[in-house]
C-alpha angles and dihedrals in degrees: 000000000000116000122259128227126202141204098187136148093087079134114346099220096052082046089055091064094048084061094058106043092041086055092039085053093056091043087054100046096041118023133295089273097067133110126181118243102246142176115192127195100195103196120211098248104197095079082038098059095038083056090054090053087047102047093250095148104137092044081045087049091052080058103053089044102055084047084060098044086055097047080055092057095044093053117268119159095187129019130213121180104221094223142067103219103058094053079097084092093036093127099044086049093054090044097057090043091049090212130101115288113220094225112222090206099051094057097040081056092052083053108055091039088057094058093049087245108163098166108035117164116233110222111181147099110340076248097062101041096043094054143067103230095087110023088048087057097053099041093047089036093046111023091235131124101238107216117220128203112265111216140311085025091061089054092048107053092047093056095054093053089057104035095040128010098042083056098050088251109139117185131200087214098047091053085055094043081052092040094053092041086064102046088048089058086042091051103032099027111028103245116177096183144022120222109205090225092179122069089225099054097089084062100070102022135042144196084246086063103045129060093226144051123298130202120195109195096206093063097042086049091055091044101057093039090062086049082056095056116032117100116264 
């Protein structure tokens, strides 16, 4: 196997759960005893996530790319970036590794295109949602219309990201508040599948609780970074 590199604590706890499916995946493919090679960066998130509410985004951009340079001289033969949101400087990161870049939205597209989903809902980050980096990628990647949140619900599902999920705080409302947000853009806009666009969602909602297909972006991701490196 090639050896993974990864730029996670965007937030930890979604970061966390990339560390055990991307070992459960290993231990799948190749025997019970088996374990994937991994590096892990774990950014600090609190000034990162200040920099993302203040439009940062290049010096946010510097940061992402000295964690990959540094992935590069630790060893790492592939890269993934553990989060939705800062696939925005995907290409700058890969860039500065100089090794392939496992990319979160074009799994997420493969996907999407695999289950026959030509609606699906984005719930993630106000970032993600707002711009085009992500949304352009599925819907090119997958030949879908991605549906975003109107307001208030875009407000709403970002907030509780932040104020929630990136701080292991899962809340029965706010499963309900999720949970009803969907059923309103299957009734008033015609949605035929959810894309989990933030790495956290996964944590509070789940395929059991919703009528059409999920897609949780942290599972795809893992999945198509073992295909990565796994020999051939």
């Amino acid at each position: 196997m090639k050896r993974l590199g990864i730029i996670g604590g965007m937030s930890w706890e979604s970061t966390a759960v990339y560390y055990r499916y991307l070992n459960q995946q290993v231990k799948d493919a190749k025997g019970p005893l088996n374990s994937a090679p991994l590096l892990l960066w774990n950014m600090d998130f609190a000034p990162i996530a200040q920099l993302q509410a203040e439009g940062e985004w290049d010096d946010l951009s510097d940061l992402m790319c000295e964690a990959a340079r540094s992935l590069k001289a630790g060893g790492a033969e592939a890269i993934i970036i553990a989060t939705n949101t800062m696939h925005l400087m995907a290409d700058a990161v890969q860039a500065a590794a100089d090794v392939p870049l496992v990319h979160i939205a074009d799994a997420t597209a493969g996907a999407v295109r695999g289950a026959g989903v030509k609606r699906p809902l984005l719930l993630a980050t106000r970032f993600t949602m707002e711009k085009d980096f992500y949304r352009d990628r599925v819907e090119h990647g997958a030949a879908c219309e991605v549906v975003v949140p109107e307001e208030p619900h875009r407000t709403t599902v970002h907030n509780i990201i932040y104020n929630e999920l990136v701080q292991g705080e899962i809340k029965a409302a706010s499963r309900e508040t999720y949970l009803n947000i969907i059923k309103y853009y299957q009734r008033e806009r015609g949605i035929d599948g959810v894309i989990f666009g933030c790495t956290e969602v996964g944590m509070l909602i789940n395929q059991s609780q919703i009528d059409v297909p999920c897609f949780d972006t942290s599972a795809i991701h893992c999945e198509a970074a073992i295909a990565a490196i796994l020999d051939n």
